[in-house]
PDB file with one MODEL, atoms N, CA, C and O in Angstrom:
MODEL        1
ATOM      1  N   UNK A   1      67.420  46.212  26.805  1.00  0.00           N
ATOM      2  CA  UNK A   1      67.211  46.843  25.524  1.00  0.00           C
ATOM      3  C   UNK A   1      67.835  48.242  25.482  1.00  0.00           C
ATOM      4  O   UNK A   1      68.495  48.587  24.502  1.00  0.00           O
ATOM      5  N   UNK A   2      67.675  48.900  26.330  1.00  0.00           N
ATOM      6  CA  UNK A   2      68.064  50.763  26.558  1.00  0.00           C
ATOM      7  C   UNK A   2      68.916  50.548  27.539  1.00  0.00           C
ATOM      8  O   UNK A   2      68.702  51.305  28.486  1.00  0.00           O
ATOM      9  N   UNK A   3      69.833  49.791  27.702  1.00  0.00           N
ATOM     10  CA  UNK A   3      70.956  49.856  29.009  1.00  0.00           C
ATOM     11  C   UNK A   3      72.467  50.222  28.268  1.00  0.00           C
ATOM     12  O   UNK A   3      73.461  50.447  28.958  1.00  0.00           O
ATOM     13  N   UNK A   4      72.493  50.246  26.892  1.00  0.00           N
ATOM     14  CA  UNK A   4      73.821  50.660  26.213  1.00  0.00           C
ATOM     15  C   UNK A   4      73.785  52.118  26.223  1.00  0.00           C
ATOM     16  O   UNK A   4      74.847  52.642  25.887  1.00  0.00           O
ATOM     17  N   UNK A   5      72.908  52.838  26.500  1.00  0.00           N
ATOM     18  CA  UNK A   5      72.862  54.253  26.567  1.00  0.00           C
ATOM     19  C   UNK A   5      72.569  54.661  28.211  1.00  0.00           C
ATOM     20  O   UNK A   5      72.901  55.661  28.848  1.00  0.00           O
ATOM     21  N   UNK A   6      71.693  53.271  28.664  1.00  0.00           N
ATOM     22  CA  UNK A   6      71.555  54.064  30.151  1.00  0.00           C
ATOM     23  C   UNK A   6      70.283  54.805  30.138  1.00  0.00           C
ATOM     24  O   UNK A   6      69.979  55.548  31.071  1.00  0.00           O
ATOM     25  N   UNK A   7      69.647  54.656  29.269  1.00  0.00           N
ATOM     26  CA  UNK A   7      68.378  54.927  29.214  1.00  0.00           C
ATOM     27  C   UNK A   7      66.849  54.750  30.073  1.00  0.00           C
ATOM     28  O   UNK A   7      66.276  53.688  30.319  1.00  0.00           O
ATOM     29  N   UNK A   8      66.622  55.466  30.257  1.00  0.00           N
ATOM     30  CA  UNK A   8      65.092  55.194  31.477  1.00  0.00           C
ATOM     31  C   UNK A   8      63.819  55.255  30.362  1.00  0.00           C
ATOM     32  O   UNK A   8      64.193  55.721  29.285  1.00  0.00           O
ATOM     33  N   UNK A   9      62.611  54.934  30.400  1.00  0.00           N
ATOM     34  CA  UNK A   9      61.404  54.438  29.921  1.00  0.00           C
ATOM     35  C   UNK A   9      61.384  55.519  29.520  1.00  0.00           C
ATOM     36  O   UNK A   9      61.632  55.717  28.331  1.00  0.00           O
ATOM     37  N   UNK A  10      60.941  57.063  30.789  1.00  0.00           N
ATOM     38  CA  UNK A  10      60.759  58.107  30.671  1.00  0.00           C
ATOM     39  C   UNK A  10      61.301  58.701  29.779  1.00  0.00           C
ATOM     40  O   UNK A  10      60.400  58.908  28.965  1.00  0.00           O
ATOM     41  N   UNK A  11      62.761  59.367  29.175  1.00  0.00           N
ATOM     42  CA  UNK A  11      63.366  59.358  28.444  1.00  0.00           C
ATOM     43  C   UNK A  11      63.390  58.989  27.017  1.00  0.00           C
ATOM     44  O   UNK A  11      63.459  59.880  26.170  1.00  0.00           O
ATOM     45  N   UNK A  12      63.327  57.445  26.606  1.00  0.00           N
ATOM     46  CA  UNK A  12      62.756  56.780  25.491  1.00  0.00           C
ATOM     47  C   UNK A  12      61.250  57.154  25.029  1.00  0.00           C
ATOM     48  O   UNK A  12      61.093  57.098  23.809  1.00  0.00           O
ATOM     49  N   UNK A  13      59.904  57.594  25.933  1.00  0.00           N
ATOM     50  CA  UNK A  13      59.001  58.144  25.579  1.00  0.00           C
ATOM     51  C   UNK A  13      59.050  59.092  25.053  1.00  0.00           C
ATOM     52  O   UNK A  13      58.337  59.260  24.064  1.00  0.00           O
ATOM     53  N   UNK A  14      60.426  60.683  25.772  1.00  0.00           N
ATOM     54  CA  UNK A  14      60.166  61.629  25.178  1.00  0.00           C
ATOM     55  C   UNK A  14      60.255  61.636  23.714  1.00  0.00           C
ATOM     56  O   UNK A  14      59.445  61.974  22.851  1.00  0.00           O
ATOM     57  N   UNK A  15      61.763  61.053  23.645  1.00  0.00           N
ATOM     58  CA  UNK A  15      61.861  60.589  21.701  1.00  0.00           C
ATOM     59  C   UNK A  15      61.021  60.020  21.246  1.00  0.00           C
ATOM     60  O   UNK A  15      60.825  60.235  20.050  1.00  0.00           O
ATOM     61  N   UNK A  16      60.206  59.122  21.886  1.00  0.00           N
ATOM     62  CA  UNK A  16      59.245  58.712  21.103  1.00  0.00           C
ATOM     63  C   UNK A  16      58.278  59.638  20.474  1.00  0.00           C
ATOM     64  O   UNK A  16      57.976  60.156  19.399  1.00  0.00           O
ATOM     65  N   UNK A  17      58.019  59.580  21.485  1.00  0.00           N
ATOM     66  CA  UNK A  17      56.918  61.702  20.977  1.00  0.00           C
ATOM     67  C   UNK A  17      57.071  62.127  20.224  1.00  0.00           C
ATOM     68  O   UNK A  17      56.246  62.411  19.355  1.00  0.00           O
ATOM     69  N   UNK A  18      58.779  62.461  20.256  1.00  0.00           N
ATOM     70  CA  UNK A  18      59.278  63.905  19.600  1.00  0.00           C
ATOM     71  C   UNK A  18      59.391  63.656  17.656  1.00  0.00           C
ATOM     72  O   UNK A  18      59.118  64.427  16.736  1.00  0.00           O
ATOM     73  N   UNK A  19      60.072  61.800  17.670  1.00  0.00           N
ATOM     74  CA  UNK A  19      60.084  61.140  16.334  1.00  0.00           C
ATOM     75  C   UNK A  19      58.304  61.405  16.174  1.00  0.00           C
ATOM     76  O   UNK A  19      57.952  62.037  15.178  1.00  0.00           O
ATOM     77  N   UNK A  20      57.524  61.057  16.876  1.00  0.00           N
ATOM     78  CA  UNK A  20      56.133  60.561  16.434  1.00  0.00           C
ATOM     79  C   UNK A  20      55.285  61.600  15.744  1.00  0.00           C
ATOM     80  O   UNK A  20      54.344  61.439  14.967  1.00  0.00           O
ATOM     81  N   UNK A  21      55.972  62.975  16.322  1.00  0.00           N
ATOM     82  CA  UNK A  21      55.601  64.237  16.076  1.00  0.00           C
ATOM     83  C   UNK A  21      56.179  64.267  14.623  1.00  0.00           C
ATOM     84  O   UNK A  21      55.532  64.098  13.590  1.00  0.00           O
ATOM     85  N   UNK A  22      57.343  64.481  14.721  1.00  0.00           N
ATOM     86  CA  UNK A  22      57.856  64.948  13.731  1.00  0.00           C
ATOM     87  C   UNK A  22      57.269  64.269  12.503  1.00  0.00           C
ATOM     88  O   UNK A  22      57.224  65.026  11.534  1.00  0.00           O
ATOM     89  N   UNK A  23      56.718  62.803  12.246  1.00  0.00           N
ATOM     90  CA  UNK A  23      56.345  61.662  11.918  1.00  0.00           C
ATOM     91  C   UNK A  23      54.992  62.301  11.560  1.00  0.00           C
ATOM     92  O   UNK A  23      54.729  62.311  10.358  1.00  0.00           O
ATOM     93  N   UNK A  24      54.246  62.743  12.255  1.00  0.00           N
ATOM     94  CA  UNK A  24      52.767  63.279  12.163  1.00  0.00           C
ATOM     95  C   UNK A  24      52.837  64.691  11.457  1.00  0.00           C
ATOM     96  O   UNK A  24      51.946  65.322  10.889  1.00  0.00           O
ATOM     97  N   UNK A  25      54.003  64.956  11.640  1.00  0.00           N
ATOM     98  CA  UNK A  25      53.520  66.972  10.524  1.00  0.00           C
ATOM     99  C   UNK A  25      54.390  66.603   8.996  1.00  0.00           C
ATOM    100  O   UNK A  25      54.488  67.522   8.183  1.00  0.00           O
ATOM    101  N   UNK A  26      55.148  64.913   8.580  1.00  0.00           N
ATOM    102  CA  UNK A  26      56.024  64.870   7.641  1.00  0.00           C
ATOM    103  C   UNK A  26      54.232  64.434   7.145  1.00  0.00           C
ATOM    104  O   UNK A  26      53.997  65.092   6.132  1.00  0.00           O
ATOM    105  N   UNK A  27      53.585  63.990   7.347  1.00  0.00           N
ATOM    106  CA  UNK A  27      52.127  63.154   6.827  1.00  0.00           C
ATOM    107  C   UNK A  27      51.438  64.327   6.666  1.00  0.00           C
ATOM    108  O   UNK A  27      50.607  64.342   5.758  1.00  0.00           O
ATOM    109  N   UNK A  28      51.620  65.557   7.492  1.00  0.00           N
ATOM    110  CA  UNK A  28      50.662  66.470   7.166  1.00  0.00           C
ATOM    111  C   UNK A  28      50.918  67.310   6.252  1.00  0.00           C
ATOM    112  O   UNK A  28      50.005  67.804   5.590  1.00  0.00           O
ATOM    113  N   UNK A  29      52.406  67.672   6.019  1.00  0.00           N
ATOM    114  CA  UNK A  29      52.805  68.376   5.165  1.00  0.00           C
ATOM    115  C   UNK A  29      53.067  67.462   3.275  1.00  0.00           C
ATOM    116  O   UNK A  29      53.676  67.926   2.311  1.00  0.00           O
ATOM    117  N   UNK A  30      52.370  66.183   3.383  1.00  0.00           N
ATOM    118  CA  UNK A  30      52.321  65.194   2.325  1.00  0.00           C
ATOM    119  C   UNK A  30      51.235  65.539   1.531  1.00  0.00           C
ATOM    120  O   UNK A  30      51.198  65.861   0.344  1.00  0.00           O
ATOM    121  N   UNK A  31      49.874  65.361   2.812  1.00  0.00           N
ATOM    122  CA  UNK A  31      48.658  65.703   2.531  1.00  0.00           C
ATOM    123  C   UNK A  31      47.961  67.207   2.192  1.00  0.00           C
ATOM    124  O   UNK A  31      47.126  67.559   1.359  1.00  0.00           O
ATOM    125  N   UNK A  32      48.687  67.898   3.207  1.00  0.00           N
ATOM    126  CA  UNK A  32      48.513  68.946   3.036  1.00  0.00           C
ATOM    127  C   UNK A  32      49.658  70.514   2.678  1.00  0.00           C
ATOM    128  O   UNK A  32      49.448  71.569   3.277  1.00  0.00           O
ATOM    129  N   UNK A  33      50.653  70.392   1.779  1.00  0.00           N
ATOM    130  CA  UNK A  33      51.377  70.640   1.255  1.00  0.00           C
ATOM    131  C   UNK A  33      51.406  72.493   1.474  1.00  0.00           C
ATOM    132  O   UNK A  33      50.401  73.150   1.203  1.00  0.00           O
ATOM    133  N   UNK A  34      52.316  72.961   1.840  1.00  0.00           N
ATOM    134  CA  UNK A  34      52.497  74.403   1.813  1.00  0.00           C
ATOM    135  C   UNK A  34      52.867  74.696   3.454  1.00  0.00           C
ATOM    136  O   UNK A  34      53.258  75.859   3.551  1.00  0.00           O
ATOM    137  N   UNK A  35      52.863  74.041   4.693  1.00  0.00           N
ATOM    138  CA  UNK A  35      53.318  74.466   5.993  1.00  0.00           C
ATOM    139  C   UNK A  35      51.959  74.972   6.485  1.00  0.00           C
ATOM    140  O   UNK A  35      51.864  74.992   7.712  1.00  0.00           O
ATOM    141  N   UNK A  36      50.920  75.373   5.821  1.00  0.00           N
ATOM    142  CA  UNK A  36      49.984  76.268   6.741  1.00  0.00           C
ATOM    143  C   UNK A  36      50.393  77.809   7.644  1.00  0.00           C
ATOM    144  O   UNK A  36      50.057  78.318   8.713  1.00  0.00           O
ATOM    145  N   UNK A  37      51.215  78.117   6.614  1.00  0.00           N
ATOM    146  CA  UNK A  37      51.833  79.872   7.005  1.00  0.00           C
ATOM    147  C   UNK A  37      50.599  80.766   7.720  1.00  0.00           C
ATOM    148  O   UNK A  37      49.548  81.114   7.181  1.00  0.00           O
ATOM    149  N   UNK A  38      51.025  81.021   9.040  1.00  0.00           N
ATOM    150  CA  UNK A  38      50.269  82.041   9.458  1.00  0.00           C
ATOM    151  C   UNK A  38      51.229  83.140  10.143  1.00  0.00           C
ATOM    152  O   UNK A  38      52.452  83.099  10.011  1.00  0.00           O
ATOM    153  N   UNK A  39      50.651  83.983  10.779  1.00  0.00           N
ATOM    154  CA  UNK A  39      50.741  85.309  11.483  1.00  0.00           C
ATOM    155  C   UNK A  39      50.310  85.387  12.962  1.00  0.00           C
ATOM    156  O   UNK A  39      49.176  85.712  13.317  1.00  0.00           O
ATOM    157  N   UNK A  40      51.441  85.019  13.889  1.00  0.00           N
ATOM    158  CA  UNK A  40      50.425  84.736  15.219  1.00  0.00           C
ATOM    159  C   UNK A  40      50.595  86.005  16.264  1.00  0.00           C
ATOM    160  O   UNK A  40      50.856  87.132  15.843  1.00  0.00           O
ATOM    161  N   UNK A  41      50.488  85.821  17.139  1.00  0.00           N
ATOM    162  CA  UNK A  41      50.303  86.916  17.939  1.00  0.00           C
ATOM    163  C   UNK A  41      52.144  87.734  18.789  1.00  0.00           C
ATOM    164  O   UNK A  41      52.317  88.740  19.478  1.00  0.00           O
ATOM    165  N   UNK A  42      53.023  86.788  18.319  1.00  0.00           N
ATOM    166  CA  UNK A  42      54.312  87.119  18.095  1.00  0.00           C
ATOM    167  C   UNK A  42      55.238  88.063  17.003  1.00  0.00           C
ATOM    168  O   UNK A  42      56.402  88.461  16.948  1.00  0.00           O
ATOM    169  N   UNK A  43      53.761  88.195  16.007  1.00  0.00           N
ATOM    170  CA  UNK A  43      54.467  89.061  14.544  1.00  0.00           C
ATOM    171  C   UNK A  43      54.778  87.940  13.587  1.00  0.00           C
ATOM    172  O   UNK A  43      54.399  87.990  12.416  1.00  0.00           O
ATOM    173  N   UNK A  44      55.366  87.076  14.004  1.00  0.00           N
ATOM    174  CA  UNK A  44      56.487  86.011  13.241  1.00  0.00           C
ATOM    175  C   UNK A  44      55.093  85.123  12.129  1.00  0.00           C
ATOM    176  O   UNK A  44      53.904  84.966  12.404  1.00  0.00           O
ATOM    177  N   UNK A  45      55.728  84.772  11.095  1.00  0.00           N
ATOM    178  CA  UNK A  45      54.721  83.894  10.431  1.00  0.00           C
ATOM    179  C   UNK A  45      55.185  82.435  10.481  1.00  0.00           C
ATOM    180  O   UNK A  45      56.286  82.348   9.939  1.00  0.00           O
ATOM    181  N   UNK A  46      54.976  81.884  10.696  1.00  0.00           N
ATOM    182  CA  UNK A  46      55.171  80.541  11.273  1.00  0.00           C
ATOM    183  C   UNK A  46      54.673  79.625  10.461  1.00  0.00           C
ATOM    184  O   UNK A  46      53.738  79.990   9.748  1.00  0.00           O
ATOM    185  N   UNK A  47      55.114  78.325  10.360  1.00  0.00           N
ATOM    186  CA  UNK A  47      54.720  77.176   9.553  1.00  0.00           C
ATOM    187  C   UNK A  47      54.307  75.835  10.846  1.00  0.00           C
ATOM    188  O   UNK A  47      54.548  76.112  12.021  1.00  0.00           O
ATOM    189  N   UNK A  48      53.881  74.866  10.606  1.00  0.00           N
ATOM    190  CA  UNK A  48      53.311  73.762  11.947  1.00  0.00           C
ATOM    191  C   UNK A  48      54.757  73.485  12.307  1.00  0.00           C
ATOM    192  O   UNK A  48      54.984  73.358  13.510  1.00  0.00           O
ATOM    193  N   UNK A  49      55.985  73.346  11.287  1.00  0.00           N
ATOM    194  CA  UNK A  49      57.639  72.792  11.813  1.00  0.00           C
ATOM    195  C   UNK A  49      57.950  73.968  12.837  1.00  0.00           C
ATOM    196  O   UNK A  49      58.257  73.871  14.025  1.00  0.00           O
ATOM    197  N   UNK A  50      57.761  75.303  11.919  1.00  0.00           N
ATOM    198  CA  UNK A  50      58.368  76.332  13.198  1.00  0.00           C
ATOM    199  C   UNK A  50      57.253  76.462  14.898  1.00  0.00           C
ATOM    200  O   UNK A  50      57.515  76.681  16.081  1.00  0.00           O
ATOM    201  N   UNK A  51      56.329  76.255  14.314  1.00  0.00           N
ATOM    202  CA  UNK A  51      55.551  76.302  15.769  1.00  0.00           C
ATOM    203  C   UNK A  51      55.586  74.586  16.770  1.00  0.00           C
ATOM    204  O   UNK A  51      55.023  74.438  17.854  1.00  0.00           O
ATOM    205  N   UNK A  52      56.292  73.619  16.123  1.00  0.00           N
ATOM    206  CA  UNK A  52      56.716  72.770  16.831  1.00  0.00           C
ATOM    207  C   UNK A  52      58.044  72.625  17.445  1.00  0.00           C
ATOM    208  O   UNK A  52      58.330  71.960  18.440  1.00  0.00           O
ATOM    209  N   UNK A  53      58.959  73.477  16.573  1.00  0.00           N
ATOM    210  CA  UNK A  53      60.363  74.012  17.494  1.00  0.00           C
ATOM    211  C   UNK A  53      59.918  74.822  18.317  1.00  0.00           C
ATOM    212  O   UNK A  53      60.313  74.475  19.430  1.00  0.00           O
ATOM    213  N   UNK A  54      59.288  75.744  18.371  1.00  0.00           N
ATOM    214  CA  UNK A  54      59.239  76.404  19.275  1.00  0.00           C
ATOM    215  C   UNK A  54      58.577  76.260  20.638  1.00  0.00           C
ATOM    216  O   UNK A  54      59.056  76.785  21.643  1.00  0.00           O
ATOM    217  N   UNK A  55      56.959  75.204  20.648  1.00  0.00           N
ATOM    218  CA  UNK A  55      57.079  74.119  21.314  1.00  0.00           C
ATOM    219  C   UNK A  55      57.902  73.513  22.360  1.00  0.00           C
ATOM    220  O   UNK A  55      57.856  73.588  23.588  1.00  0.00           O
ATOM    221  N   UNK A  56      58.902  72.705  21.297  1.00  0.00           N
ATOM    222  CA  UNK A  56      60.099  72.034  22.429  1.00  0.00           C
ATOM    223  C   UNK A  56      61.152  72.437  22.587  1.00  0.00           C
ATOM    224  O   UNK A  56      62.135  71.852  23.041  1.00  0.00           O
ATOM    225  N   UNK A  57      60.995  73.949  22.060  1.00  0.00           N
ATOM    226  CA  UNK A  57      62.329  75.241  23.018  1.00  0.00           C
ATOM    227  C   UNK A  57      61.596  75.711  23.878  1.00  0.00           C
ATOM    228  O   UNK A  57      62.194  76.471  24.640  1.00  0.00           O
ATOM    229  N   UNK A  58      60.355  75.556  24.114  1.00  0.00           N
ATOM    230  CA  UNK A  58      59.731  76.357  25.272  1.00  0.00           C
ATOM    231  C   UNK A  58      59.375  75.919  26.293  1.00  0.00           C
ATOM    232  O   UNK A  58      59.188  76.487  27.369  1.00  0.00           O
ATOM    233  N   UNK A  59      59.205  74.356  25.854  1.00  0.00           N
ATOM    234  CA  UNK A  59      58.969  72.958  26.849  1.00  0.00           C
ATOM    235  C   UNK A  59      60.132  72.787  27.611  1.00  0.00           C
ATOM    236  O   UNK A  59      59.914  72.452  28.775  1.00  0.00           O
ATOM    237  N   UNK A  60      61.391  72.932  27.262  1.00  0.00           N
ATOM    238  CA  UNK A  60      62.772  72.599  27.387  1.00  0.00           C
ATOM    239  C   UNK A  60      63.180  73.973  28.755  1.00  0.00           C
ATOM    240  O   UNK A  60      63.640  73.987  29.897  1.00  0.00           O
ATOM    241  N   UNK A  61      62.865  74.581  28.137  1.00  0.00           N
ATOM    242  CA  UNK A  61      63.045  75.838  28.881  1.00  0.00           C
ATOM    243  C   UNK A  61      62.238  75.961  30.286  1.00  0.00           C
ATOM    244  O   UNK A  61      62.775  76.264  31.351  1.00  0.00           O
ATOM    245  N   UNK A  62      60.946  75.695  30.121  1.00  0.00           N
ATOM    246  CA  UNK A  62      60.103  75.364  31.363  1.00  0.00           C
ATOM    247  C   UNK A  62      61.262  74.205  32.114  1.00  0.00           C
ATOM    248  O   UNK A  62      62.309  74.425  32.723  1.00  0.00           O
ATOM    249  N   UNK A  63      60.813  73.376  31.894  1.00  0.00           N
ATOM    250  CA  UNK A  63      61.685  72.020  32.548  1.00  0.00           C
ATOM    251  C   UNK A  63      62.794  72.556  33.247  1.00  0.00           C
ATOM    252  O   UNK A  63      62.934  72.282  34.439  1.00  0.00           O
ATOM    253  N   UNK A  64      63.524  73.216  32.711  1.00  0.00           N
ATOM    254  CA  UNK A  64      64.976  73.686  32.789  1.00  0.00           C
ATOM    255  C   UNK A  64      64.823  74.416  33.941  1.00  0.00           C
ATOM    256  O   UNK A  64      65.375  73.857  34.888  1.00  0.00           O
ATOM    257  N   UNK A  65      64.054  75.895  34.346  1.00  0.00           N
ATOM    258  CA  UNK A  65      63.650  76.629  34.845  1.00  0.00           C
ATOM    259  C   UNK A  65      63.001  76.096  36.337  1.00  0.00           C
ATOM    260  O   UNK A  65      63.476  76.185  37.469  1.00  0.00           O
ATOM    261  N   UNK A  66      62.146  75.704  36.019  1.00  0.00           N
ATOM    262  CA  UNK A  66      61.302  74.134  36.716  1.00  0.00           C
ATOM    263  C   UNK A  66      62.467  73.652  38.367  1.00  0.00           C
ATOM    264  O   UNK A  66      62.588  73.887  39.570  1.00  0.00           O
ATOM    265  N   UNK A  67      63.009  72.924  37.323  1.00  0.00           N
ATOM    266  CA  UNK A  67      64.286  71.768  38.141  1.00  0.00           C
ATOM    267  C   UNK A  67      65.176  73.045  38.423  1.00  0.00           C
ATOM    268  O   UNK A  67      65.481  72.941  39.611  1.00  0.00           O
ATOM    269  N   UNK A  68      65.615  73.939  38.027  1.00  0.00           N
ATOM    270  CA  UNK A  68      66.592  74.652  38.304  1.00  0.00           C
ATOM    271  C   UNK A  68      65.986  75.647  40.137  1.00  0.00           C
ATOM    272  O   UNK A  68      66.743  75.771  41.100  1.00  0.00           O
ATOM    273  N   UNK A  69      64.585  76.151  40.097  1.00  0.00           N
ATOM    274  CA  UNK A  69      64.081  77.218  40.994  1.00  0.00           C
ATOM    275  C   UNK A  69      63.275  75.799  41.746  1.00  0.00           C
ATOM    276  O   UNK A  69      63.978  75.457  42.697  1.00  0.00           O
ATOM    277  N   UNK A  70      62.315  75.088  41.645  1.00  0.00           N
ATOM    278  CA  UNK A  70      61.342  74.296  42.657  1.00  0.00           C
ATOM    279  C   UNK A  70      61.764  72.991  42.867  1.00  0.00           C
ATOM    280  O   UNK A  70      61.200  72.478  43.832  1.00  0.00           O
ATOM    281  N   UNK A  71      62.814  72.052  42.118  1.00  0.00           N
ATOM    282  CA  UNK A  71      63.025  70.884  41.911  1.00  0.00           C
ATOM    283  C   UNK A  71      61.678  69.749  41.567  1.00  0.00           C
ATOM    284  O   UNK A  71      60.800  69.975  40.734  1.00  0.00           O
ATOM    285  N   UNK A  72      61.763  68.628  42.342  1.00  0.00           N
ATOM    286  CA  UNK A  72      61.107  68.160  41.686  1.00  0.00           C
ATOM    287  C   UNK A  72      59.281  67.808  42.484  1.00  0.00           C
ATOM    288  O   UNK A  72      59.119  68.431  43.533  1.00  0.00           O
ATOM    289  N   UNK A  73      58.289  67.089  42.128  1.00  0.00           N
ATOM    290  CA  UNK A  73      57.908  66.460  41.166  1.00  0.00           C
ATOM    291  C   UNK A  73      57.548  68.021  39.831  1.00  0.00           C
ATOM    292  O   UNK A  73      57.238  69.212  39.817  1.00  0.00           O
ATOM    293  N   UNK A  74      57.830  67.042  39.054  1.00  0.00           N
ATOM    294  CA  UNK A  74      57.923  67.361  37.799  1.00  0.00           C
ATOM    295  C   UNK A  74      56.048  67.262  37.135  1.00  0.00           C
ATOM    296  O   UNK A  74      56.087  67.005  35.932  1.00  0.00           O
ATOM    297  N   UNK A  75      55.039  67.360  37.491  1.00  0.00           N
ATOM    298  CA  UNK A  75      54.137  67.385  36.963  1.00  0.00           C
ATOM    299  C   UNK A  75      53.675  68.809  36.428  1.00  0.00           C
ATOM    300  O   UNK A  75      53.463  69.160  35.267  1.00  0.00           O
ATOM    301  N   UNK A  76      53.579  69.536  37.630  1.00  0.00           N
ATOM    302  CA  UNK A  76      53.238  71.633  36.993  1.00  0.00           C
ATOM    303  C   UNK A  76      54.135  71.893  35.964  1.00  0.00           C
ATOM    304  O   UNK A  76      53.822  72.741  35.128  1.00  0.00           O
ATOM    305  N   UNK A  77      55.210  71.303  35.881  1.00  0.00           N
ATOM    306  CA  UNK A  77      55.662  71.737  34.444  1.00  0.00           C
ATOM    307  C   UNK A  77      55.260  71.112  33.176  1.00  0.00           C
ATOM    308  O   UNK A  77      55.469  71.440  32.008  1.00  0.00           O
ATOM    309  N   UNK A  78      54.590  70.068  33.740  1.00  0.00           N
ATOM    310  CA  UNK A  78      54.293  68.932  32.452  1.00  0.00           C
ATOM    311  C   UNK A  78      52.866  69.854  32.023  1.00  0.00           C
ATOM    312  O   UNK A  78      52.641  70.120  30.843  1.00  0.00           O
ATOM    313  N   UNK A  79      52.090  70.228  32.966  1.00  0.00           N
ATOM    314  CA  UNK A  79      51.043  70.695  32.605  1.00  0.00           C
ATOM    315  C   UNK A  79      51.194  72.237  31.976  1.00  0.00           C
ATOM    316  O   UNK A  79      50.451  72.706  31.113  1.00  0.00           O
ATOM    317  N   UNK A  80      52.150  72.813  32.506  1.00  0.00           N
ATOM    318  CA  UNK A  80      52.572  73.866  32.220  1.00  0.00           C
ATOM    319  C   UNK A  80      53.107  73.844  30.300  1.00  0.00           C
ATOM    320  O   UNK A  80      52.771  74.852  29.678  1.00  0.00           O
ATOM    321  N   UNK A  81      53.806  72.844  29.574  1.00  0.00           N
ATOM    322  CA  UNK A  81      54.409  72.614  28.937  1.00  0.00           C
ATOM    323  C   UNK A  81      53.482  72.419  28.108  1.00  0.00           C
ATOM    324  O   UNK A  81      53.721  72.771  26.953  1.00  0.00           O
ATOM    325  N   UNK A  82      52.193  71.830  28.392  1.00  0.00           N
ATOM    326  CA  UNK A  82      50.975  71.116  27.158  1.00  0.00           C
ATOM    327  C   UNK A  82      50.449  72.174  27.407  1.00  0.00           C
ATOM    328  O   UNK A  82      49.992  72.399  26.286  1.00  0.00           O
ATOM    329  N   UNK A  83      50.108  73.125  28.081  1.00  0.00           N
ATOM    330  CA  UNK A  83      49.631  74.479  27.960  1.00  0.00           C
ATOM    331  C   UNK A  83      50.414  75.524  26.841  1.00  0.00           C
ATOM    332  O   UNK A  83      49.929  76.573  26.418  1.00  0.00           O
ATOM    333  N   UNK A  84      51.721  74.968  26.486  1.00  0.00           N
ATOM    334  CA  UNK A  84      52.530  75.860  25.524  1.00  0.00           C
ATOM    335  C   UNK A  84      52.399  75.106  24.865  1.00  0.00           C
ATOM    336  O   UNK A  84      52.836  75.831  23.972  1.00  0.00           O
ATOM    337  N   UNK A  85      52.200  74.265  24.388  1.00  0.00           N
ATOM    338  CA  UNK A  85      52.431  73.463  23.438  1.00  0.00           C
ATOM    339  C   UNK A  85      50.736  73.749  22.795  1.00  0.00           C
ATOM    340  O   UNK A  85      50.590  73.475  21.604  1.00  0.00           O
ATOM    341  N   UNK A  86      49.769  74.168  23.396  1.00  0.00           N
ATOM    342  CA  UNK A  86      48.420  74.693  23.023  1.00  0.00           C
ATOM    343  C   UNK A  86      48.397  76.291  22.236  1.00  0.00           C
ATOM    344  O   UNK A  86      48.066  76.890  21.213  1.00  0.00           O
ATOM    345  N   UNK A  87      48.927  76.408  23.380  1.00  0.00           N
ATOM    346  CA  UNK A  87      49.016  77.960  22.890  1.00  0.00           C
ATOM    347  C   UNK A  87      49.955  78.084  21.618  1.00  0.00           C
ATOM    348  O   UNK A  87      49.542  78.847  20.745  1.00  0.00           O
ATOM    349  N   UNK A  88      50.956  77.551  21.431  1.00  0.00           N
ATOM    350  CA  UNK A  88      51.685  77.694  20.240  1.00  0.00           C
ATOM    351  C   UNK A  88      51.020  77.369  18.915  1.00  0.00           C
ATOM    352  O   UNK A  88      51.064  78.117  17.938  1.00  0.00           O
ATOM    353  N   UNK A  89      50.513  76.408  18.948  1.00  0.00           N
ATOM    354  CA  UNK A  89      49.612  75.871  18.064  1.00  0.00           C
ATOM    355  C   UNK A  89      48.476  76.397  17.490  1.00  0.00           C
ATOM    356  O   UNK A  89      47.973  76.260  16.375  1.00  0.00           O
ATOM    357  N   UNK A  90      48.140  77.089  18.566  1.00  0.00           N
ATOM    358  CA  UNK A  90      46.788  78.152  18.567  1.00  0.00           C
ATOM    359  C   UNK A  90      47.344  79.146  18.308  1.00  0.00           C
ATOM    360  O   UNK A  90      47.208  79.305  17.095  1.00  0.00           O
ATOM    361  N   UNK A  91      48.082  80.186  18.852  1.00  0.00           N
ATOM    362  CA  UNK A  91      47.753  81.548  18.639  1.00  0.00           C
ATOM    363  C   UNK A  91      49.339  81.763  18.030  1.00  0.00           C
ATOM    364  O   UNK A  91      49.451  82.738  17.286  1.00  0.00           O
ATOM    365  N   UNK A  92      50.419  81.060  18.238  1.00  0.00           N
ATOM    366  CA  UNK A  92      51.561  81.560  17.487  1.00  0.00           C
ATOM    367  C   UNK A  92      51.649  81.635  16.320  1.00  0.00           C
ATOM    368  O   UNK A  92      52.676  82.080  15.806  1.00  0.00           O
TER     369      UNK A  92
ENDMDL
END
């Protein structure tokens, strides 16, 4: 099924996520219309789209950082990553 790209499970999950996400704030922003503009502890006022880019520029960046200085297993960054992905949500 995923061998024309060369694709691993792992991989196909992240997109999955990332569509599923994006998928889950197009429903929220249906229902609940206006972004939910706040003021977080960055200055910046942010909407749920901008605090989900920023999210998986910060997730991306861990990873990156991650594999680049300790190699692998790859879990402290995973945990590391849903810890930003909290905090963004929360306080950005």
């Amino acid at each position: 099924m995923m061998s024309w790209m060369a694709w691993t499970w792992p991989t196909a999950l992240v997109f999955i996520g990332l569509f599923s996400a994006i998928g889950l704030l197009t429903v929220l922003e249906i229902k609940y219309p206006g972004g939910a503009e706040r003021k977080g502890i960055l200055g910046l006022v942010t909407t749920r789209g901008d605090r989900l880019f920023l999210t998986c520029l910060g997730t991306s960046f861990i990873f990156l950082a991650w594999l680049g200085l300790v190699g692998m297993p790859l879990w402290a960054p995973l945990g590391i990553s849903i810890g930003w992905g909290i905090l963004c949500f929360w306080k950005v």
